[in-house]
C-alpha positions in Angstrom: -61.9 44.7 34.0 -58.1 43.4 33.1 -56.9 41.7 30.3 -55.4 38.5 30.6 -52.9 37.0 28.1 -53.4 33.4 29.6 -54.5 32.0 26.2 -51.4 33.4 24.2 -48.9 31.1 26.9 -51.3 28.2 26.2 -51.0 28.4 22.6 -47.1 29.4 22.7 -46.7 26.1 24.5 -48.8 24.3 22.1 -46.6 25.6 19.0 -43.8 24.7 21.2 -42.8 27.9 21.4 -40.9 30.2 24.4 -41.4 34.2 25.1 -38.1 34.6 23.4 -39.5 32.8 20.3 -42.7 34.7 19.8 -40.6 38.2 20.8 -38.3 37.7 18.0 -40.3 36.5 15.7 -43.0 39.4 16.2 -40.2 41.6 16.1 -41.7 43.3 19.6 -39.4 44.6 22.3 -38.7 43.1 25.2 -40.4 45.3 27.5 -43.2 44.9 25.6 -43.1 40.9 26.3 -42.9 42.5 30.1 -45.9 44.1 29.8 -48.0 41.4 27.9 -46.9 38.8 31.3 -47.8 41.4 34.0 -50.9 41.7 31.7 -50.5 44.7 31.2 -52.4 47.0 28.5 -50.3 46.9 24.4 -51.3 48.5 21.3 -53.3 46.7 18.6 -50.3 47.0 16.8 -48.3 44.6 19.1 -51.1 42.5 19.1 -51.4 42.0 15.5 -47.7 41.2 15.3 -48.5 38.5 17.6 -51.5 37.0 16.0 -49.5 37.1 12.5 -46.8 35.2 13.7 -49.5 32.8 15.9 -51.9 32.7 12.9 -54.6 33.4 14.9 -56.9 35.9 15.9 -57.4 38.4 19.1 -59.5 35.8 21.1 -56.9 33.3 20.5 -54.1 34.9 22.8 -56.3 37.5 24.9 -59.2 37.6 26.9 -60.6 40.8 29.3 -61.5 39.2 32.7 -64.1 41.3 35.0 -62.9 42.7 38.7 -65.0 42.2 41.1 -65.2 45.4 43.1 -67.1 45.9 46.3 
């Protein structure tokens, strides 16, 4: 399983909002804003950062997505 941050880009463009917007507003790192678009794994922390700024809750800006494996 991966975790895909598809649904935080949606929202940012719905709040007309850019990476750069959300990372300083969050107060998150830039490498952190790295690993959230190669959906990459970030702490709860990071993530409630995010959803504060958003308003919003975990489903809002994340979703896991199942691998298919053979």
């Amino acid at each position: 399983m991966i975790v895909s941050y598809n649904k935080l880009w949606h929202l940012l463009i719905d709040k007309k909002m850019n990476k750069n917007d959300l990372r300083k507003a969050s107060g998150v790192s830039t490498t952190t804003m790295a690993k959230l678009t190669k959906g990459q794994s970030v702490t709860t922390d990071i993530l409630l950062k995010i959803c504060k700024v958003l308003d919003c809750d975990f489903s809002d800006i994340m979703e896991i997505e199942k691998s298919e494996h053979i």
